[in-house]
C-alpha positions in Angstrom: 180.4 170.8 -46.2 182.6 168.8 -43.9 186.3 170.0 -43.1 189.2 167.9 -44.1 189.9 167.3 -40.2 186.5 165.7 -39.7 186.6 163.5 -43.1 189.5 161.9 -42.0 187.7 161.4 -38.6 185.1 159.8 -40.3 186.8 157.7 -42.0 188.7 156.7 -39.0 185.5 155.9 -37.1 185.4 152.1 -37.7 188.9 151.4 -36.6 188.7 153.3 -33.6 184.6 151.9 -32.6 186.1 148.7 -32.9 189.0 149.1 -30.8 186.8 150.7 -28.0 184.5 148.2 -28.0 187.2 145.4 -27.6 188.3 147.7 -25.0 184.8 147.7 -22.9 184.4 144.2 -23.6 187.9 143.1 -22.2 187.3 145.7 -19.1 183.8 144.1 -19.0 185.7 140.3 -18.4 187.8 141.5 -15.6 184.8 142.7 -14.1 183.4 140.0 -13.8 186.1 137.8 -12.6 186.4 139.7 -9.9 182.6 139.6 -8.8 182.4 135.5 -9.1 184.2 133.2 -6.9 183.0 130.1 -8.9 186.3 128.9 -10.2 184.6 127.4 -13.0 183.4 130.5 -14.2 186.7 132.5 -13.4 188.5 129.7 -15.8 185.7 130.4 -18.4 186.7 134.4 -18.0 190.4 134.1 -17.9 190.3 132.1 -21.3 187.5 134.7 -22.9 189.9 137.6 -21.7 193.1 135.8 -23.2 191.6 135.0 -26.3 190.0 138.7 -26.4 193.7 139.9 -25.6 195.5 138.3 -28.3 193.2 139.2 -31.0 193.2 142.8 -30.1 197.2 142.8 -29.8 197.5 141.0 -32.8 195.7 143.3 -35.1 197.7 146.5 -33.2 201.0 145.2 -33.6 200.4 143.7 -36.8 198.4 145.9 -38.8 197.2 149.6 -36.8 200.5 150.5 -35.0 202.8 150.1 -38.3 199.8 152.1 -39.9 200.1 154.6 -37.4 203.7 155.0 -36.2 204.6 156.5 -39.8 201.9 159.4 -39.4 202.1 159.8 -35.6 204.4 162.7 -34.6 205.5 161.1 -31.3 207.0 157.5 -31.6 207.3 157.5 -27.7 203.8 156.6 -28.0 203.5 153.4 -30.2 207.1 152.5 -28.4 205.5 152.5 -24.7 202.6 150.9 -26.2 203.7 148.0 -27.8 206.3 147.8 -24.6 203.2 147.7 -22.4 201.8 144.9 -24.8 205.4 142.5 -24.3 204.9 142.7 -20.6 201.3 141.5 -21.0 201.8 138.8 -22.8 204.3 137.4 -20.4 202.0 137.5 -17.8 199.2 135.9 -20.5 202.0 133.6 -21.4 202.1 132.2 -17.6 198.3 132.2 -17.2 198.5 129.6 -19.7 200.6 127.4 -18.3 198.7 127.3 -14.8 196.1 126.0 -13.3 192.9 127.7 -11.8 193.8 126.1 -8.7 197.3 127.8 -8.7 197.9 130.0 -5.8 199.6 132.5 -8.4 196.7 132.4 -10.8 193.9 134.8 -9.3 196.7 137.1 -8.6 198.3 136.9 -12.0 195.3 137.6 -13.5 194.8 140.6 -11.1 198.1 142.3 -12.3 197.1 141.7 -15.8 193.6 143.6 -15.3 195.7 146.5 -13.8 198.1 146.6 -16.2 195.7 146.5 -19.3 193.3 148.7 -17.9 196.3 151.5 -17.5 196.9 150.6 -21.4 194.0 150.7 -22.7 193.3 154.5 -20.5 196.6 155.5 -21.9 195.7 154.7 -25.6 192.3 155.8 -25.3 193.2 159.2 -23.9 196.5 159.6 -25.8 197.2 157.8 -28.5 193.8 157.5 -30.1 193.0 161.5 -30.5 195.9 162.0 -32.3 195.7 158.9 -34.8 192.0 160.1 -35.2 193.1 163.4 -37.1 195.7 161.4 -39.0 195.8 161.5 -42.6 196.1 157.8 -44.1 194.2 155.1 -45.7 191.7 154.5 -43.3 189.9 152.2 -46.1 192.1 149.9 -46.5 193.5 149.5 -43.3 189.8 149.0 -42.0 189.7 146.2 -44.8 193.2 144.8 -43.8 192.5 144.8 -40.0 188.9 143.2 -40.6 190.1 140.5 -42.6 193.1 139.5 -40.2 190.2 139.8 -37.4 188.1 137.0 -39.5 190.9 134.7 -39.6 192.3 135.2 -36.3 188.7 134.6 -34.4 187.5 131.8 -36.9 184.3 133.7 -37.5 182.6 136.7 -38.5 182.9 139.8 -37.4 180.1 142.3 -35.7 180.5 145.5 -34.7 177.9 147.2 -32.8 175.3 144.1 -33.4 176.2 144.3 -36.9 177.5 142.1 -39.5 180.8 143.7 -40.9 181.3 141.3 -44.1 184.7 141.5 -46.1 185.9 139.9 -49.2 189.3 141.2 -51.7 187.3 142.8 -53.6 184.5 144.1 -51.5 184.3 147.2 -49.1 183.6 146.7 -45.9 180.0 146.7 -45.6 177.4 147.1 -43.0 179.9 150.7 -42.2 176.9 152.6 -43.2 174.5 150.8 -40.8 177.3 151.1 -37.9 177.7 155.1 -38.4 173.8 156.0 -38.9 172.9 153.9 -35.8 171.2 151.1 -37.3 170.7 147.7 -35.9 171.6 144.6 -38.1 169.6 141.6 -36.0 
């Protein structure tokens, strides 16, 4: 029989597989940047990685940090975090507004990398073992945070190649597939 420490890991498990995969994905993006010098294929990455960024910020300072701050002993955590997401999204704020051809914009996008990639370390290795033993309604934020994810990408949602399907009155589905490994197409 499973302890109460690793139920509430469980039930955590979606949340947190989704969040390292946007994690990988987004460290995947600056990657690549940085091994192309087509400029047409750097714009095509800067825009994936924007629009990658703000989704995943969105749904943390929405939905998972408010969720979390109220079970998390440290606030210092979700305070530095949502600190480090402000400065990001200056520097995704000026991206926007340049050019590919800017002298400001390879760099820009640079510092961004850096500064995400420290984040994203920082949550990882701090912030997301504690959450992970945290006692809340994993459920329904899960629901909450897949639903705002729908609507804020315009189209459904997969999570290790599978669907994850939502409705109000539906679980989230396809968890069972996700957790035992198996592949939905």
């Amino acid at each position: 029989m499973a302890n109460h420490a690793q139920t509430i890991k469980a039930r955590a498990t979606l949340i947190m597989l989704m969040l390292r995969e946007d994690h990988q994905k987004i460290k995947q993006l600056f990657d690549q940047f940085n091994e192309t010098t087509k400029e047409n294929e750097r714009r095509d990455i800067v825009t994936a990685a924007l629009a990658a960024l703000e989704v995943h910020a969105t749904l943390e300072e929405e939905l998972i940090y408010p969720a979390w701050r109220e079970h998390v002993g440290e606030q210092d955590l979700i305070d530095e975090a949502l600190k480090e997401h402000h400065d990001a999204l200056f520097l995704i704020t000026a991206l926007k507004k340049m050019k590919p051809d800017d002298d400001r914009y390879h760099g820009n996008f640079t510092v961004l990398g850096n500064h995400v990639t420290d984040h994203m370390k920082e949550e990882e290795e701090k912030m997301f073992p504690r959450v992970e033993q945290v006692d809340l309604d994993w459920e329904r934020l899960t629901t909450h945070v897949m639903q705002r994810r729908q609507r804020l990408e315009h189209k459904p949602l997969w999570l290790l190649g599978v669907p994850v399907i939502i409705s109000g009155r539906e679980r989230v589905f396809a968890a069972r597939a996700v957790l035992s490994g198996r592949s939905g197409g």
